[in-house]
C-alpha positions as CSV (number, residue, x, y, z in Angstrom):
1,X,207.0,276.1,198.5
2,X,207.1,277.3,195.1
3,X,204.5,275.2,192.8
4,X,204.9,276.9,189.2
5,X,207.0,277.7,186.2
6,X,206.1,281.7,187.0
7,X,206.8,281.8,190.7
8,X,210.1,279.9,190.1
9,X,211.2,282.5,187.3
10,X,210.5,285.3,189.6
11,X,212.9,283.8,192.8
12,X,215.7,282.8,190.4
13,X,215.3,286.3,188.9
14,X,215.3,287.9,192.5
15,X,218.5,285.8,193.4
16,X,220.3,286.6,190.1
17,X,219.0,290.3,189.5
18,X,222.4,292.2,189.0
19,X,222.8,294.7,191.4
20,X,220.5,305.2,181.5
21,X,221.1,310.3,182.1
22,X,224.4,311.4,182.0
23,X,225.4,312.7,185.5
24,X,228.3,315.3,186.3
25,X,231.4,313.8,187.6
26,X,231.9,314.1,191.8
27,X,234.7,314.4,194.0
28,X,235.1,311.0,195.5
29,X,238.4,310.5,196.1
30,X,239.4,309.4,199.8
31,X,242.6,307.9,201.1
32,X,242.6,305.6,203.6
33,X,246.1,306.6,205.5
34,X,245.9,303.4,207.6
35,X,246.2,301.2,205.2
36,X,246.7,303.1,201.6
37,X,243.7,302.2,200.8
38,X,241.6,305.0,198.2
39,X,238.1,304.7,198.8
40,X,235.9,306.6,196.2
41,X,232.7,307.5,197.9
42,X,229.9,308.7,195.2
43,X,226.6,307.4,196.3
44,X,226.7,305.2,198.5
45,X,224.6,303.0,196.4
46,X,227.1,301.2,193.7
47,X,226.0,297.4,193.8
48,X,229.4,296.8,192.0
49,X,228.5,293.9,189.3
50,X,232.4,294.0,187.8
51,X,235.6,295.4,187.5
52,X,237.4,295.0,184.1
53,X,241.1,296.0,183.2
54,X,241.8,298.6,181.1
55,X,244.6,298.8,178.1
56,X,246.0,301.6,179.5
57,X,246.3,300.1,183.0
58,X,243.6,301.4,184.6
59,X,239.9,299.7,185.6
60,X,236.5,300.4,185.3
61,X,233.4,299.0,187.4
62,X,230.2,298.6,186.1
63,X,227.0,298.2,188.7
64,X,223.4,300.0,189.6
65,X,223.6,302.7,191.8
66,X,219.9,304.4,192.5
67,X,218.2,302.2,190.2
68,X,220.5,302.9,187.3
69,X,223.5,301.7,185.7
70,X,226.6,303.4,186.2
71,X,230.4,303.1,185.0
72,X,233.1,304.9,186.8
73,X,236.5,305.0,185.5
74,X,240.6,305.2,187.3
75,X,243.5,305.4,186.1
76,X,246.5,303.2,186.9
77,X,247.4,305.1,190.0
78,X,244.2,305.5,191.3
79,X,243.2,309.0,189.9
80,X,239.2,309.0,189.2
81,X,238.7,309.9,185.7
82,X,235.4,310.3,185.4
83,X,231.9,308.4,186.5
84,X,228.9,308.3,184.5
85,X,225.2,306.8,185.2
86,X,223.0,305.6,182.4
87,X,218.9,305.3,182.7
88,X,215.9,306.7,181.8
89,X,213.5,304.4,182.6
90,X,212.9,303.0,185.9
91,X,215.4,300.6,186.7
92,X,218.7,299.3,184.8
93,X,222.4,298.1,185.9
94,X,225.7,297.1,184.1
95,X,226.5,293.9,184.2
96,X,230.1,293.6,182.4
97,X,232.2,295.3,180.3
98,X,234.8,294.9,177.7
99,X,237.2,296.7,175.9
100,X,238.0,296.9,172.4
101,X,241.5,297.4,170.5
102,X,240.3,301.1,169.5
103,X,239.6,302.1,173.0
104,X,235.9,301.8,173.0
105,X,234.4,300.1,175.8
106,X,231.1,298.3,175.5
107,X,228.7,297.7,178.7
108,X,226.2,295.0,178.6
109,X,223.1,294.9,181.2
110,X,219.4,295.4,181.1
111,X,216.9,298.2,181.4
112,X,213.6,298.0,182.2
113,X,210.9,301.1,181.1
114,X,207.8,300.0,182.7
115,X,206.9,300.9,186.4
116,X,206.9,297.7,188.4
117,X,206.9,295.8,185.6
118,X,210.1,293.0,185.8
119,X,209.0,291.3,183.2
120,X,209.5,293.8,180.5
121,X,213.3,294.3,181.1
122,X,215.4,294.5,177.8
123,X,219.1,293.6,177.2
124,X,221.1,296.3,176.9
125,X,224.2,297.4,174.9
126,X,226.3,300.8,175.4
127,X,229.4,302.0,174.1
128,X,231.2,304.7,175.2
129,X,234.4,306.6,174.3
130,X,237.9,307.2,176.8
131,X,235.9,309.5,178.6
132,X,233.0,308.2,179.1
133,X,230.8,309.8,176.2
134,X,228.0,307.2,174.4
135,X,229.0,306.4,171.4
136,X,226.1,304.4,170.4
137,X,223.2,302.4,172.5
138,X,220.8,299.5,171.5
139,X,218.3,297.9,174.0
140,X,216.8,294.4,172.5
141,X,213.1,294.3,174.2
142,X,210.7,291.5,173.7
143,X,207.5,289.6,174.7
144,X,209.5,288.5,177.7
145,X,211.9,289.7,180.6
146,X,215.4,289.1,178.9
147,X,219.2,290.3,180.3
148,X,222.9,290.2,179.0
149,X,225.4,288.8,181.3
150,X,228.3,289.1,180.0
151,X,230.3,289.7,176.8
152,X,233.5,288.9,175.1
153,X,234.9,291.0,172.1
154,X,235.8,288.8,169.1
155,X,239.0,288.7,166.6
156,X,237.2,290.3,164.0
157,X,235.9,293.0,166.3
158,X,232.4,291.7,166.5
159,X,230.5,291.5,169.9
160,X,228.8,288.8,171.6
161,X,226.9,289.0,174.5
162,X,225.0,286.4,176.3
163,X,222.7,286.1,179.1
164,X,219.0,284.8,179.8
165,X,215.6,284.9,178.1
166,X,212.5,283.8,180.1
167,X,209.9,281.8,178.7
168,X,208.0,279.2,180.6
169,X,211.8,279.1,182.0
170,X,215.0,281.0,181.7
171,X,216.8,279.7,178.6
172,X,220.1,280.9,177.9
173,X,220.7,283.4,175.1
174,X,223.9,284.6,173.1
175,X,224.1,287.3,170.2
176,X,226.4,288.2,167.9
177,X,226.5,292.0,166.8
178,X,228.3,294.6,164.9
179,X,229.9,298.0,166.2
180,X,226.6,299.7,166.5
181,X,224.2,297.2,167.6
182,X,223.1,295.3,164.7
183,X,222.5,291.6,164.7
184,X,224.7,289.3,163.7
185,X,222.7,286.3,164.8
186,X,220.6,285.4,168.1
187,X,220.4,282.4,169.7
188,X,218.0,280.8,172.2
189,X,219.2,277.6,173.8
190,X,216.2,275.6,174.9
191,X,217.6,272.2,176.2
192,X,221.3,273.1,178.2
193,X,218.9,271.9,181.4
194,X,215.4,271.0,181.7
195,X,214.6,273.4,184.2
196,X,216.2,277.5,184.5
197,X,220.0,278.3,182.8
198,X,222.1,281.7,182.0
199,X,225.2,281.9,180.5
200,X,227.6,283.9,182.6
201,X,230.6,284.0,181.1
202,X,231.7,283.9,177.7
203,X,235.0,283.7,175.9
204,X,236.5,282.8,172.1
205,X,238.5,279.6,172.3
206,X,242.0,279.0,170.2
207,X,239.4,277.8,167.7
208,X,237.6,280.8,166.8
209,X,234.4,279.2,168.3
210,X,232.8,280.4,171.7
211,X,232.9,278.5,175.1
212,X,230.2,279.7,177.7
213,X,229.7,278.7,180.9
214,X,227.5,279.2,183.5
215,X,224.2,277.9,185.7
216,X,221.4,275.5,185.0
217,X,219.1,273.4,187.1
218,X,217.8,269.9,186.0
219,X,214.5,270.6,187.7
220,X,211.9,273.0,189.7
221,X,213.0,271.4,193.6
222,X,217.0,272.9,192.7
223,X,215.2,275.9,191.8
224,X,213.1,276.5,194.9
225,X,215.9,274.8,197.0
226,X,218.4,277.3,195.1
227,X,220.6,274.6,194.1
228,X,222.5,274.5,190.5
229,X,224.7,272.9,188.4
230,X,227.6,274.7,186.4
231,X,228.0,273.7,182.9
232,X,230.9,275.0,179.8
233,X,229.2,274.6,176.0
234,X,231.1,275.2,172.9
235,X,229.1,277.4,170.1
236,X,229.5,277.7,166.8
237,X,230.9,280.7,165.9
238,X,229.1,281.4,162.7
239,X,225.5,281.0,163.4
240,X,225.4,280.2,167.6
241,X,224.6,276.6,167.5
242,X,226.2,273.9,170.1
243,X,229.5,272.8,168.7
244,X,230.1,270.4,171.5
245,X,228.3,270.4,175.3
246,X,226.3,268.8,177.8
247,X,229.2,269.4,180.2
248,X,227.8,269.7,183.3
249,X,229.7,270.0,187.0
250,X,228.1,268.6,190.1
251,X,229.6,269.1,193.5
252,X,227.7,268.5,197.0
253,X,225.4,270.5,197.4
254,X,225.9,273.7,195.4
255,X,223.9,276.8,196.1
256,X,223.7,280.0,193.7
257,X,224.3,282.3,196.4
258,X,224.5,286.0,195.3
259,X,224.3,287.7,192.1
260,X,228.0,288.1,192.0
261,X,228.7,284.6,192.7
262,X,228.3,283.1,189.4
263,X,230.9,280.9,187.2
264,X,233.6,282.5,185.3
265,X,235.5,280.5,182.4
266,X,238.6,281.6,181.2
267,X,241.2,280.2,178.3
268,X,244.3,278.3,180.1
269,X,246.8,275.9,178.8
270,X,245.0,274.0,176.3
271,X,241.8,273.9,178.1
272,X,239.5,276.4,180.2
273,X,239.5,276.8,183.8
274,X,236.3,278.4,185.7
275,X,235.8,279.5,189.2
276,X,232.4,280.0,191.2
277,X,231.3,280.0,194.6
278,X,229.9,276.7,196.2
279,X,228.7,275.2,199.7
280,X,230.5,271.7,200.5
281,X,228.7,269.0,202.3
282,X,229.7,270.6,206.0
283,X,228.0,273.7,204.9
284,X,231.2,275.7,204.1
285,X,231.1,278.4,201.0
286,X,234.8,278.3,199.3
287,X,235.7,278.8,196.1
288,X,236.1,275.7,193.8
289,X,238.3,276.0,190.6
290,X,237.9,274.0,188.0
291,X,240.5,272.9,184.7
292,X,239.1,271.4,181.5
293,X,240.4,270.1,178.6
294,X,239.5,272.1,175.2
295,X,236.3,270.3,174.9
296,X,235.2,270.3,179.0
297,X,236.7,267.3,180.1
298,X,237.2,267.7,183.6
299,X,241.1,267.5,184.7
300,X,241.5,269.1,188.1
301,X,239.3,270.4,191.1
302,X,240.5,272.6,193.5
303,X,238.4,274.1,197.4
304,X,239.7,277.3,198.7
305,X,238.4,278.4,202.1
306,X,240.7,281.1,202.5
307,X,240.4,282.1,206.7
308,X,237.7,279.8,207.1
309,X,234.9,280.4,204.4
310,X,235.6,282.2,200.7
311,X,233.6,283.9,197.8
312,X,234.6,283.5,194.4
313,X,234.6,287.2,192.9
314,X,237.3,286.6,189.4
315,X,240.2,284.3,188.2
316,X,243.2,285.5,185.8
317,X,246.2,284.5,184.4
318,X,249.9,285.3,185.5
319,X,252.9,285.7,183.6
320,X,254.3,282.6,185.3
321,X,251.7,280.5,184.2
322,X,249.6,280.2,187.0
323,X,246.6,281.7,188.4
324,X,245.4,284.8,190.8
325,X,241.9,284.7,192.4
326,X,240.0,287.6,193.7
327,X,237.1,287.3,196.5
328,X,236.3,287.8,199.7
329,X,236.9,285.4,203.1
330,X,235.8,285.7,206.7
331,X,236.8,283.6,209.5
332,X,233.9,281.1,210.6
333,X,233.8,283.0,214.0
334,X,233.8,286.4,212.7
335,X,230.7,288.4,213.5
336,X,228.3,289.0,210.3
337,X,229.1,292.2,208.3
338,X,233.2,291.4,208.3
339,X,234.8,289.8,205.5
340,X,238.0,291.2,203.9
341,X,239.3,291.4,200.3
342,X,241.3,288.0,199.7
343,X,243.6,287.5,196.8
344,X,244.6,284.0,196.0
345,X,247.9,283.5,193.6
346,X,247.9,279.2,192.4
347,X,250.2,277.3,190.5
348,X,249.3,275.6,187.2
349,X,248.7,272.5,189.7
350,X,246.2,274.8,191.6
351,X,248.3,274.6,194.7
352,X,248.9,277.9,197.2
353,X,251.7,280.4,196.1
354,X,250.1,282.9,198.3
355,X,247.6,284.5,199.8
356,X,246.9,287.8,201.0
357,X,243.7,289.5,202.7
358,X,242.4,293.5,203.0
359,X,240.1,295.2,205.6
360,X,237.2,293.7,206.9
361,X,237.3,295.0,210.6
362,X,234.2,296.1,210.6
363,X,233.7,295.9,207.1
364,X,232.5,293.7,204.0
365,X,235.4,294.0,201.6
366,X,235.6,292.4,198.2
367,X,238.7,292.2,195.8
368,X,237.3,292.4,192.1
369,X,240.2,292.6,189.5
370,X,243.7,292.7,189.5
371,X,246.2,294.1,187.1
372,X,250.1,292.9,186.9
373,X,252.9,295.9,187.0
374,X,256.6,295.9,187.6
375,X,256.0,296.0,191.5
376,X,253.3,293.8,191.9
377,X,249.7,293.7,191.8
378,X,247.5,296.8,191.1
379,X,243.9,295.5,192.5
380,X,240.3,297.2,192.5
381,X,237.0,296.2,194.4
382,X,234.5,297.8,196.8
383,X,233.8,297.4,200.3
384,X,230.4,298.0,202.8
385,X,230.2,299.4,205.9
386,X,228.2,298.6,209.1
387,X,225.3,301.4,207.6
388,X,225.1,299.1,204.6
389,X,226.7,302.6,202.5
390,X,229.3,301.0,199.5
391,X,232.4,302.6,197.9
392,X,234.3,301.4,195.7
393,X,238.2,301.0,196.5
394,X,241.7,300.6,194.4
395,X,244.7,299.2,196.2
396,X,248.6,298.5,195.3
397,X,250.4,295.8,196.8
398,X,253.8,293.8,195.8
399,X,254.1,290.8,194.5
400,X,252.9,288.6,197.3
401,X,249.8,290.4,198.1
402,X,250.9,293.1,200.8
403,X,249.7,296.4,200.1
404,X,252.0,299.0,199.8
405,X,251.9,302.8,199.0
């Protein structure tokens, strides 16, 4: 059992570790003519952390693929556009990505410079151009092992970015910057738990102010026993302080299962809704979804289990006003190593429009994004195969959630 501040940092750090050299762009391009399925095979590495939409249509994912982050870029039919890694030092991944009005998209992560050395891992910011060129870079190193999470682009074109710092603990930590890296403000929050939090997910409410969400434990045992809570914050948009928080969300027995697995908030209605990944009290992951008022007043809960278990991967909004949730799902019989992409589409009351499911044979599929078009759905996400070798895949379907050509 774990006994200290230290050895606890170093297991939540191994359960939440997120899966920079410019390298020449590959052919990697394979269709799958059994189910239209393109499968882009580079690697063989990509830990895929996220897949963002694009303004023009198209997606990028963002990941660690040999120990350094990369970003790889499709249009939106598919067509690979170009894929870039990022690293010099020993060790560094992507762990979001956003883009901005102009067309510049900004990756958050962390790098890390010293050999074996997990505690001197830095946050870092990129941004590059359309095709994939760096713009500009900042890493923000300091006496302790620190990460960004995720990041949300503001009205007035600043950035923030938010993750973890570890102290005696992990406390979570959000920054404003400029275009360019400099500081806006930092802030470390201290007391969101007693124990280890990280923001995941961040976004800018209807008031101009921030909400972040993400996990915290109340104490060493839900460390060691990998059990968290989820909470939503409000902060102060000029200088990072709490506007309203302590909103925390409790359900039996929730674990912090993978990296990928972690809360997402989004704006809805006149409130937030977030998603994450949770085990119920008979031991079945499913996704729960949760809807807030504007200042994280709990209104609905929702369990999906999908074909008998589910992972929480992303949650949009529709054009009708409801919802479409991307993860993964396995039947409770299926042998280990078989899950297939599952998308979920909800009504505002969180009840079952449809649901549709990809792959998974003999596979670990997972859908990632999805992007609205005339036709249907155009969806991205990355699937595993029985030698443990990843690529990433891109899929149509209609507006139900059956693939088509």
């Amino acid at each position: 059992m774990l006994r200290t501040k230290s050895q606890a940092i170093v297991l939540f750090i191994i359960l939440s570790s997120f899966l920079l050299s410019n390298c020449n762009d590959k052919d990697g391009v394979k269709p799958d003519s059994n189910s239209n399925i393109i499968f882009y095979n580079e690697t063989g590495t990509e830990a895929v952390r996220k897949v963002v939409s694009l303004n023009d249509g198209g997606f990028i994912y963002v990941g660690q693929a040999n120990n350094k982050a990369f970003a790889m870029r499709i249009s939106s039919n598919g067509d690979r556009l170009w894929y870039k890694s990022f690293g010099g030092g020993i060790n560094a991944a992507f762990n979001d990505a956003q883009e901005k009005p102009d067309g510049e998209i900004v990756l958050v992560g962390y790098t890390s410079s010293a050999e074996n050395s997990i505690g001197r891992r830095a946050g870092l910011v990129i941004a590059v151009n359309s095709t994939g060129e760096v713009t500009w870079q900042k890493t923000y190193p300091g006496a302790t092992m620190r990460e960004f999470y995720t990041l949300t682009v503001s009205n007035d074109a600043s950035i923030i970015v938010a993750g973890y710092v570890a102290t005696s603990d992990l406390d979570s930590w959000i920054m404003r910057i400029k275009s360019g890296g400099d500081i806006i403000w930092s802030r470390v929050h201290e007391n969101i738990s007693a124990w280890h939090d990280a923001t995941t997910s961040i976004l800018q409410g209807a008031d101009g102010n921030y909400v972040i969400s993400g996990y915290a434990s109340p104490d060493a045992s839900s460390v060691n026993n990998s059990k968290f809570l989820t909470y939503l914050h409000g902060i102060d948009a000029s200088n990072g302080s709490l506007a309203w928080g302590g909103v925390f969300y409790q359900y039996p027995n929730r674990y912090y299962t993978k990296e990928t697995e972690v809360p997402q908030a989004i704006n809805y209605e006149d409130g937030f809704v977030f998603g994450t990944s949770q085990y119920d009290s008979d031991t079945v992951l499913h996704i729960q979804l949760v809807k807030t008022n504007n200042f994280g007043k709990n209104l609905l809960g929702k369990k999906y289990y999908g074909l008998g278990e589910a992972v929480f991967r992303n949650i949009q909004k529709t054009k009708d006003g409801g919802l479409l949730i991307s993860g993964s799902t396995r039947e409770l019989t299926a042998p280990l190593g078989s899950r297939q992409g599952f998308l979920l589409k909800v009504n505002s009351a969180g009840e079952e429009d449809w649901s549709s499911f990809t792959g998974g044979m003999s596979t670990e599929d997972y859908a990632m994004q999805s992007r609205s078009t005339s036709t249907g759905w155009n969806n991205a996400g990355y699937s595993t195969n029985s030698r443990g070798v990843n690529s990433l895949m891109f899929y149509k379907t209609n507006k139900t959630g059956e693939i088509t050509d």
